[in-house]
N, C-alpha and C positions, 0 to 999 in steps of 0.2 A: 625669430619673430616672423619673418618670409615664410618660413616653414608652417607655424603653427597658423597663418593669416589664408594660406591657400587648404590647409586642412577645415578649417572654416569654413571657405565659402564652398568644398565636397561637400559638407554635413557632416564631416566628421569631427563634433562637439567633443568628445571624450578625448580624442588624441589633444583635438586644438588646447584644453582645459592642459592637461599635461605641459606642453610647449608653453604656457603661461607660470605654471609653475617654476620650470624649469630656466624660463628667462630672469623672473626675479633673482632666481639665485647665480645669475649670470653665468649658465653655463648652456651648450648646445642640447638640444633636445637627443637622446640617443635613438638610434635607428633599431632600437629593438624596443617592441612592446610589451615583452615582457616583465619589466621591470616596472609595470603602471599598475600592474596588480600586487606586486607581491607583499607578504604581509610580515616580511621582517624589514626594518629599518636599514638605510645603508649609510654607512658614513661616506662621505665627500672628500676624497682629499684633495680635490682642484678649489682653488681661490677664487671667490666672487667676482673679485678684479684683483688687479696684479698686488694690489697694496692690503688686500687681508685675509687672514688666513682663517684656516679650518683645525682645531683642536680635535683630537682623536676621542671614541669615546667615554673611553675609561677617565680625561680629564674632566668632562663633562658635567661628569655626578657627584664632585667635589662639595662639599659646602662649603661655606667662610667659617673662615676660623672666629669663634666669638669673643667677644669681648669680656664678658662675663660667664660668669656658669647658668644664671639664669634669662641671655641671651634667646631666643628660640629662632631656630631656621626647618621652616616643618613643612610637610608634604601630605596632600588631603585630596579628596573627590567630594563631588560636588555635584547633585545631582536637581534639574527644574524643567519639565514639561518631557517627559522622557526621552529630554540628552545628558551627559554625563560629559564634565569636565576635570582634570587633573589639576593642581594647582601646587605651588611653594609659594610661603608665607614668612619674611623675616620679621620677626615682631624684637625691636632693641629695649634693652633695660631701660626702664623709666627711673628719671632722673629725681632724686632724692626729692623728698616731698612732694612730688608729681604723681604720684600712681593714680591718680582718681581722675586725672585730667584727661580727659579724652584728646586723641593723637591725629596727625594728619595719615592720610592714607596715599601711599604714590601706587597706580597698576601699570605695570608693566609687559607690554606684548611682543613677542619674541618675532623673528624674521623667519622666511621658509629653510628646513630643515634644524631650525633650533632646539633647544628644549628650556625649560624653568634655569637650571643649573647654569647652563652654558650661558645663556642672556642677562643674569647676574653677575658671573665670574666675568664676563667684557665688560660690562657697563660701568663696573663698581657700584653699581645706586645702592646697595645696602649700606655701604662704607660710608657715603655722605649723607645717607638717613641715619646713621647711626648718632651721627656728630649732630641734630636736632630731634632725635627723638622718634621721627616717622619710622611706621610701618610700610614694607613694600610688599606686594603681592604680584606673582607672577603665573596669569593661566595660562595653560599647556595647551597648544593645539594636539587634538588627534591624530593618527597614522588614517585612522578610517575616516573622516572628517576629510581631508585631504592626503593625500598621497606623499605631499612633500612636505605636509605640515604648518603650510599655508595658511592665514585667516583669510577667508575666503569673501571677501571686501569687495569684489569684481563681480557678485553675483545680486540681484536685486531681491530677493531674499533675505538676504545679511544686508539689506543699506536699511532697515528699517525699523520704527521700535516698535516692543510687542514681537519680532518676528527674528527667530535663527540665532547666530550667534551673537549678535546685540542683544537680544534679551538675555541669553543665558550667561552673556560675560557678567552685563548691569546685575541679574540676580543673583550670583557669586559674591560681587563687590558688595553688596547691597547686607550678602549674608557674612561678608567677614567684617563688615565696618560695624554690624550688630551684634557678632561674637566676641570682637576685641574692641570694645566700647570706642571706635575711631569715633572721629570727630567729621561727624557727616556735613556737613558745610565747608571740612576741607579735603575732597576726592577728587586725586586727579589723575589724569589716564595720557601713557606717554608709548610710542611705539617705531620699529623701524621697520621699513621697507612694507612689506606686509601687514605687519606690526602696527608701521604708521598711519597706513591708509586706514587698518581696522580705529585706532584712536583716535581719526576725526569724523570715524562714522559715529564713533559712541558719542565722542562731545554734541556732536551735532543731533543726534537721535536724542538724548539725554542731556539735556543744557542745567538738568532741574538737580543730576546727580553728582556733575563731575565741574568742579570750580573753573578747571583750566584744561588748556591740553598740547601733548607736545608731540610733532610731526619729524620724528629724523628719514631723510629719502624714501619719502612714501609720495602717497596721491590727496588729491582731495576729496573728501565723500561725495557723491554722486559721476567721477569721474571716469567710471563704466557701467555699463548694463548688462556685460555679456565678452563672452570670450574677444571676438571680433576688438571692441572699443578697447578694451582694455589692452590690446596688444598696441595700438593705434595710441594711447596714452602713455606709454610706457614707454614706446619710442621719440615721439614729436612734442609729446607735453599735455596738457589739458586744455581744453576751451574754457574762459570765463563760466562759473557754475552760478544759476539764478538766484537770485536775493530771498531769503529765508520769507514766508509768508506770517509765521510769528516769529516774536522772542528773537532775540541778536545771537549773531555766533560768538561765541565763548573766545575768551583769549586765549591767547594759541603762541608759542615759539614753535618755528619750525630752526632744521637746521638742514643743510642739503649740501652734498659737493660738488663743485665745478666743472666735477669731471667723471660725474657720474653714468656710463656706458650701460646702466640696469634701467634706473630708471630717471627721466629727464628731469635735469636741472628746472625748467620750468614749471616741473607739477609744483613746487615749492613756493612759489611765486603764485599759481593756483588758489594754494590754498587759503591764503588772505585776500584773494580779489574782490575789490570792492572796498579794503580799506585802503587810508592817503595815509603814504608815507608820510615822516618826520626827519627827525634827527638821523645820519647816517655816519656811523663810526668807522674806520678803520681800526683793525688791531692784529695780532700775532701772538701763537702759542709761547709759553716758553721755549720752545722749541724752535722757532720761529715760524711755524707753518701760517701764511694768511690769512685774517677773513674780513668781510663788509657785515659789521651788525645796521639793522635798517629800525630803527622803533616806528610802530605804529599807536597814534593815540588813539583812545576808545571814541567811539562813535556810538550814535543809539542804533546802529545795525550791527556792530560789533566791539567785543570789549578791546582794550588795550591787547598789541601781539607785537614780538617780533621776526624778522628774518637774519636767520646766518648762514652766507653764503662763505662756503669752506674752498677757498681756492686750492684747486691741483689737488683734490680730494674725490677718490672715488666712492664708489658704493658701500661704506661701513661706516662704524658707529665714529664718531669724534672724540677723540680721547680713549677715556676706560683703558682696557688691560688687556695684554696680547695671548693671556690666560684664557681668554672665550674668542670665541669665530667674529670674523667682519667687524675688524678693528683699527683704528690705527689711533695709536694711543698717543704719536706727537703732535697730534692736531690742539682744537682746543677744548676742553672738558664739558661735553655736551651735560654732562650727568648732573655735572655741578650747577650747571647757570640754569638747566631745567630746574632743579630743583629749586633752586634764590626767585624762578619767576613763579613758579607752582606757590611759593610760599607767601610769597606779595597779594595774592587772590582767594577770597572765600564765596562764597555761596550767601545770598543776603536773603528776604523773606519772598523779592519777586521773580528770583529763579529756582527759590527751593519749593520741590514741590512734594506732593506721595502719591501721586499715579504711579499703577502696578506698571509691573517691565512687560 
């Protein structure tokens, strides 16, 4: 962070963008530049933080074993305003007399240096979409797009709709909730680290397309403008972000750990500012790992949300499967209760809207 902060304020923007990179994925920035350009992919074998790991890449490109033969776990490009995105799509068998019923949709966005594969195989969300029916969709960050594969959230650019990769995630989603007759009223968009921060920029850019939205160890949208802040965000936390001028922010679970050295336990806390606590639960994994669930009730500036704070919990996903990167699977099952709060919320006639992306 020291590193990338004084490359900064030289002007040197392209290394400092790297060193931001490279922090999310909590590892030291290397002293060679040559690895900022190159254009084959590396695998990682050092751990985000001490408690998650890195699967090699041949694990990576696994599918889920299906459930049926007419299960589909499928792989597509996806092209709108000429950029080009990669995507996996698990579409589960529809349940006897159901085929015509239109389905929920969960998006799912991977962490830097992930891929579609990998961010499935940790989180399991296919395997508890499968158990109601939902469809999950997972877009693929670029190598050229970013270098580490980063959704590029930190840049003001990408915080906007109509503009970067918000519009082109929104018009993917937009184009497979219309190819697999989903159920447009129920879209919701969930992410980690990178991942996360990009899924409260789309909730919040797009309140009209995405029912809900869920925040695992990310930031809050507008919580950078530029290499500089965001490194400053990452380490200390976020400043209260300004009250929306229309339309309320979307309900939201975030879930963060206590002991998060990537990015600060506070951005979590960020990202509901503005709404009043409620009810405040204690609980523990099977496992017995701790956490503080916090409800928030809906306000007319924002819907219903919660927080869970993941004690003694580093930078990875909660729960899921130690089969994908930045994991730790004894916590509590992040995958599961997103999805019970994604499914508790629809899209009503005053947030749906059909302005273009």
């Amino acid at each position: 962070m020291d590193k990338a902060t004084l490359l900064t304020r030289n002007g040197q923007l392209a290394q400092a963008t790297e060193a931001i990179q490279h922090a999310l994925r909590g590892k030291a920035m290397p002293d060679s530049e040559s690895a900022v350009g190159s254009d084959s992919p590396k695998v990682d074998s050092a751990a985000i933080d001490v408690e998650a790991r890195i699967i090699d890449a041949e694990c990576r490109t696994h599918a889920p074993q299906a459930a049926e033969d007419t299960e589909q776990w499928l792989r597509g490009t996806f092209a709108h305003q000429g950029r080009t995105i990669d995507y996996m799509l698990f579409v589960p068998v529809s349940a006897e007399g159901q085929r015509e019923v239109p389905r929920p949709l969960i998006v799912m966005l991977h962490g830097c240096t992930q891929n579609a594969a990998d961010f499935a195989a940790g989180t399991r969300m296919n395997e508890h979409a499968r158990a109601c029916g939902a469809m999950v969709l997972y877009p693929e960050q670029a190598q050229r797009a970013n270098a580490q594969k980063c959704w590029n959230w930190f840049k003001s650019q990408h915080q906007q709709r109509g503009r970067g990769e918000p519009a082109l995630l929104t018009a993917l989603v937009q184009h497979i909730a219309q190819q697999q007759h989903a159920d447009q009223r129920r879209v919701y968009v969930a992410g980690l680290s990178a991942g996360g921060a990009m899924a409260d920029v789309l909730g919040n850019c797009y309140p009209d397309v995405y029912a809900a939205v869920g925040v695992h160890s990310g930031l809050p949208h507008g919580a950078a403008h530029d290499v500089a802040s965001a490194l400053t965000a990452m380490r200390t936390g976020t400043a209260p972000v300004s009250a929306r001028t229309t339309g309320a922010w979307p309900p939201t679970i975030v879930f963060h750990g206590d002991a998060d050295t990537t990015v600060h336990v506070n951005n979590g806390l960020a990202i509901l500012a503005g709404a009043r606590p409620g009810e405040v639960k204690e609980g523990q994994s099977p496992s017995g790992r701790r956490f503080t669930r916090t409800l928030y009730p809906a306000s007319e500036a924002r819907g219903d949300s919660e927080h869970w704070r993941l004690h003694g919990m580093g930078h990875a996903w909660s729960g899921g499967s130690a089969q994908g990167s930045y994991t730790q699977p004894e916590c509590a099952d992040a995958s599961r209760e997103m999805l019970r709060f994604f499914l508790s919320h629809q899209l009503n006639d005053d947030r749906r809207g059909e302005q273009s992306v």
